[in-house]
C-alpha positions in Angstrom: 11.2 28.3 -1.0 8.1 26.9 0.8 7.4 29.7 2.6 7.8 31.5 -1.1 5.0 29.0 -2.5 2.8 29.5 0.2 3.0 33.4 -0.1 2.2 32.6 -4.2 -0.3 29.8 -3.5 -2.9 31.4 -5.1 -0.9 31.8 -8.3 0.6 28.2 -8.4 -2.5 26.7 -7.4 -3.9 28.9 -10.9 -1.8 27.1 -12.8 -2.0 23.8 -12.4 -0.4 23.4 -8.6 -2.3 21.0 -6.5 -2.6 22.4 -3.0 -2.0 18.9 -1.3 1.3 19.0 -2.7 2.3 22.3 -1.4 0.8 21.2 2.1 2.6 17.9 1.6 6.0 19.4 0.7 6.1 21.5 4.0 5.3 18.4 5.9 8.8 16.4 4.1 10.9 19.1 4.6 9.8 19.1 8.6 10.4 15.4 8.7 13.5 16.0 6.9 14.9 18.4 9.0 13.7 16.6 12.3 16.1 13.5 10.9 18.9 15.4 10.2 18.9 16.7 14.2 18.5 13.3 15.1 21.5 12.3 13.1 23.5 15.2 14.3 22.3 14.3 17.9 23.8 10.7 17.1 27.1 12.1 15.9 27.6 14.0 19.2 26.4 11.4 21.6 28.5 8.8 19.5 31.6 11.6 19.7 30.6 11.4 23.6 30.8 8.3 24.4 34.4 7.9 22.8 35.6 10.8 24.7 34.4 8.9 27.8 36.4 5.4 26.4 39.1 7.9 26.8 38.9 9.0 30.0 38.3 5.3 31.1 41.4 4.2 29.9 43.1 7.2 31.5 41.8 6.3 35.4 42.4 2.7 34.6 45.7 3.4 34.2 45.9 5.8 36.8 43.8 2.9 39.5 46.7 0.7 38.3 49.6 2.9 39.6 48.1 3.8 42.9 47.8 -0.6 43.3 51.0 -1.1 42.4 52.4 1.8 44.9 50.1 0.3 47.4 50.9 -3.1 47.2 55.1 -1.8 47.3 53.8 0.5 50.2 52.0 -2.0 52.4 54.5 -5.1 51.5 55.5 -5.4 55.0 52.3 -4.8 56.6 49.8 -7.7 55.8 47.0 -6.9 57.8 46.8 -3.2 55.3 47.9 -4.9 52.2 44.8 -7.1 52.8 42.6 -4.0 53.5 43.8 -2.4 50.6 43.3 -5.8 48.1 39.5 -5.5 49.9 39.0 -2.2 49.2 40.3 -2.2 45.7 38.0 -4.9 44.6 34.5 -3.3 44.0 34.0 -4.7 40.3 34.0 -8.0 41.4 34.5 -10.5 43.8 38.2 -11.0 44.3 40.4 -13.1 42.2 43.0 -15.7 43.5 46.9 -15.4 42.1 45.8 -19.3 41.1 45.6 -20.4 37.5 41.9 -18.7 36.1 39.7 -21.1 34.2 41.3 -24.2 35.6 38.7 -27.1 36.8 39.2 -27.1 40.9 41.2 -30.0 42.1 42.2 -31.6 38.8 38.3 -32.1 37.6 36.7 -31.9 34.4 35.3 -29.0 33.3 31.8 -29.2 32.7 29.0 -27.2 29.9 26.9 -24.7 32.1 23.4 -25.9 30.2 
């Protein structure tokens, strides 16, 4: 329809059309449409990311296995179940089959600031 008005400028401008108007129309409808990509770019990255939660959650699971098999595997070797404890720990530094949270040695457990 723009591109109509601009093609009968000359006759709309005749009766009574402003030509700022026209000029400013074409420049909302760019806008417009450059904010409806952005939104439909959102959408997909937004669909992404929850496809990737997904697949997360599968190699979790699958990282969980492959310890348990390991730890069943290398019961009887210490030195390899140790290794392998070691080399499954590269979040974090490695946690301790003792009670998480608990003040060491019985103490209080005191505000960080």
């Amino acid at each position: 329809m723009v591109e109509e008005a601009q093609q009968q400028k000359e006759l709309l401008v005749k009766h009574g059309l402003v030509e700022q108007v026209l000029e400013s129309l074409g420049q909302s409808l760019d806008q417009f449409d450059e904010t409806v990509e952005r939104g439909a770019e959102g959408r997909r990255v937004h669909i992404g990311a929850a496809d990737l939660e997904a697949v997360v959650g599968e190699v979790v699971q699958i990282v969980r296995l492959l310890d348990g098999l390991n730890r069943f595997r290398f019961a009887d070797q210490p030195d390899l179940l140790a290794a392998w404890g070691a080399a499954s720990n590269v979040v974090g530094p490695p946690v301790s089959g003792g009670n998480a949270g608990s003040p060491p040695h019985g103490g209080q457990i005191e505000p960080a600031a």
